[in-house]
N, C-alpha and C positions, 0 to 999 in steps of 0.2 A: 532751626526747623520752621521757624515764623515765617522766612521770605520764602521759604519753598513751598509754605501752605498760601502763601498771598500767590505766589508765582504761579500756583497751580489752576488759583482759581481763575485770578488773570487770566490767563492760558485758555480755562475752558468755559470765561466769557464770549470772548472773541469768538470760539467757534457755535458758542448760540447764536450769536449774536448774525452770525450765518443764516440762521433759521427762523428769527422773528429778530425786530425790532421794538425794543422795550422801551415805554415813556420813561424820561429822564424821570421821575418822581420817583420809582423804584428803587432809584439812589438813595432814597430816606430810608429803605428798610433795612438798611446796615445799622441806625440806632435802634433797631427793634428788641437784641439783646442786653444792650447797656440797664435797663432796670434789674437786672438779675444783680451789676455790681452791689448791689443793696441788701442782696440773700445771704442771710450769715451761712458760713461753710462754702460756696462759692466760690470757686476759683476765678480771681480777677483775669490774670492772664489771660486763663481759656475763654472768656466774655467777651475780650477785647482783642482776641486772635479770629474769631468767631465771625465778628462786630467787622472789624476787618478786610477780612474773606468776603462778605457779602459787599459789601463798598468795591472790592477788586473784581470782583464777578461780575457784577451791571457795570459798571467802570471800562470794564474790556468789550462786555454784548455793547455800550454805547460808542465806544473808543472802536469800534468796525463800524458800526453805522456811519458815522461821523467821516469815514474816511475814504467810504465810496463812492467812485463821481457818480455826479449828476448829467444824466443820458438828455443833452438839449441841444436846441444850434449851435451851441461852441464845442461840442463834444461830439470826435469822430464820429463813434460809434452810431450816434440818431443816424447817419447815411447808409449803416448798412442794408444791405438787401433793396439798393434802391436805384441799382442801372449805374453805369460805366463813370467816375467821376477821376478829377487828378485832385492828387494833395504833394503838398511839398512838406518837407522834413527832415529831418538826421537820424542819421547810422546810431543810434544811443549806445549798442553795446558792439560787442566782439561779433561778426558773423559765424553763423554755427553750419560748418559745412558738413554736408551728408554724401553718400554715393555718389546719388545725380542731382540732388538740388544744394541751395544754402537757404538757410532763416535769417533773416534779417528783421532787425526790431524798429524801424523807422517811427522816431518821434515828432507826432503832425504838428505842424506851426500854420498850414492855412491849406483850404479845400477847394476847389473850383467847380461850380456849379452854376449853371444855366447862364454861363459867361463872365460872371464873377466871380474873383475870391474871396475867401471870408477865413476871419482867424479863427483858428478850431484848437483843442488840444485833444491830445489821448495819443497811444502806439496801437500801430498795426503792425502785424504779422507778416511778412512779404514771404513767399515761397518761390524764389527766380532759379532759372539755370544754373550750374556751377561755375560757368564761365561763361561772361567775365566776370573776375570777381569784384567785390567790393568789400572797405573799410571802413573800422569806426570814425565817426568821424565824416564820413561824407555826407555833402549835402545833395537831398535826391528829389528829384519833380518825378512821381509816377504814375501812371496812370491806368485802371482797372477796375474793377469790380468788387468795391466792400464788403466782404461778407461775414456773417456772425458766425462762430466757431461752431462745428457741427458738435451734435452728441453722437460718440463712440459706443457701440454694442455694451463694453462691457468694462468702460473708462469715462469716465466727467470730464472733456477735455475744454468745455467751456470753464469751468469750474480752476481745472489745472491753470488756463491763460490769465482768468480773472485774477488768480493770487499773486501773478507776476503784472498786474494791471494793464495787460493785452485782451480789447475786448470785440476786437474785429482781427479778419484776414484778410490777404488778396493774392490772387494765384496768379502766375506768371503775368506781374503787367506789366505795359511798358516804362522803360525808365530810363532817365535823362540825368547824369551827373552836374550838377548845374557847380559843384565847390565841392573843396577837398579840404582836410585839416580843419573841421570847425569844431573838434569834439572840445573836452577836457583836455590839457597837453599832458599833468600827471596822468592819467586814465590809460591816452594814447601809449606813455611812453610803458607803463607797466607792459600794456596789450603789445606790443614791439618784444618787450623784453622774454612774455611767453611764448612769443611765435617764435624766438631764436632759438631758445630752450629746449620748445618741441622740436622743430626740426635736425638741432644735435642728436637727440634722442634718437629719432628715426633715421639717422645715419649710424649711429654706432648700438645699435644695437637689431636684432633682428625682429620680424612679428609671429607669434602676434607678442610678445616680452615689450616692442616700442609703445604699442598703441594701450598696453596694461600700464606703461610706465607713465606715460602723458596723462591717462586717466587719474592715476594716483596720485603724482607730482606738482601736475598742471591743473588736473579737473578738465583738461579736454578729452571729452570722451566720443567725439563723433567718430573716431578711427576703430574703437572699441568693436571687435567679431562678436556679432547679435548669436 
């Protein structure tokens, strides 16, 4: 029961930790319990479970701060909202095809702007046609308009991309395959191995039974009937 009460608090650091940033000194209020070890009748355990819990609680609200970039010249993000630039980058994950577009997570390695480029880091969000397509792993020069994740009526979709540490977008821009095959080759070779899988699937079985099965098996669920 002890790591499930430390786990928990952990757990519901981090999400304060969302909501304010607490000076590391507040770490010291986890020995705010320990003089009670001294109280006869006292349960030492429960003191030192206690004692604990609060060290994991600030430990997680600091352990999120601690882990969110820092929005400056080397970080995509400072360009959004800021007129038409290119960046160059890689395909980081699996493309997630839809209907009529695909998502693509392109992780930035350098930015061009007012004729130079400069090394930047952070993922943008790419929203391109569905054809032609592209894979993990490719390396892409694109070019378009950064923009910060909108808020949704009645969704946090800033908030959704932040936790996957996507903190910009860019809607149909243009783009240039400049290299192919520079991901992970384990990574690559997995991503191969579910693309075969799914498409078994979608052969031998009918829908919507394929696009339920891919979802469950695979976890690709863009085929999924909304």
């Amino acid at each position: 029961m002890t790591l499930i009460y430390l786990g928990c608090a952990w757990i519901a650091g981090i999400f304060s930790g969302a909501g304010f940033s607490p000076p590391p000194a507040l770490l010291f209020t986890g020995l705010a319990p320990l003089p009670f070890l001294c109280r006869p009748g006292q349960s030492r355990k429960t003191v030192v479970v206690v004692s604990l819990c609060i060290f994991a609680f600030f430990g997680g609200a600091l352990y999120f701060q601690s882990v969110q970039p820092i929005i400056d010249e080397a970080h995509l993000a400072f360009y959004n909202d800021r007129g038409t630039v290119a960046v160059r980058g890689l395909v980081s994950a699996e493309p997630e095809i839809r209907d009529r577009t695909t998502h693509l997570r392109l992780s930035a390695s350098a930015l061009k702007l007012d004729g130079g480029w400069h090394e930047v880091s952070g993922t943008v969000l790419l929203f391109v046609p569905r054809y032609p397509g592209y894979s993990y792993g490719d390396e892409l020069m694109v070019t378009g308009e950064l923009e910060t994740p909108p808020q949704l009526d009645d969704f946090d979709y800033p908030a959704y991309l932040a936790r996957q540490g996507i903190l910009a977008t860019m809607l149909y821009p243009k783009i240039e395959v400049t290299s192919s095959g520079r991901g992970f080759k384990p990574l690559a070779w997995v991503y191969s191995v579910r693309n075969s899988m799914s498409q078994t699937l979608a052969q031998v079985l009918p829908e919507p039974q394929a696009s339920l099965a891919q979802g469950i098996t695979l976890g690709i669920r863009s085929n999924i009937p909304a």
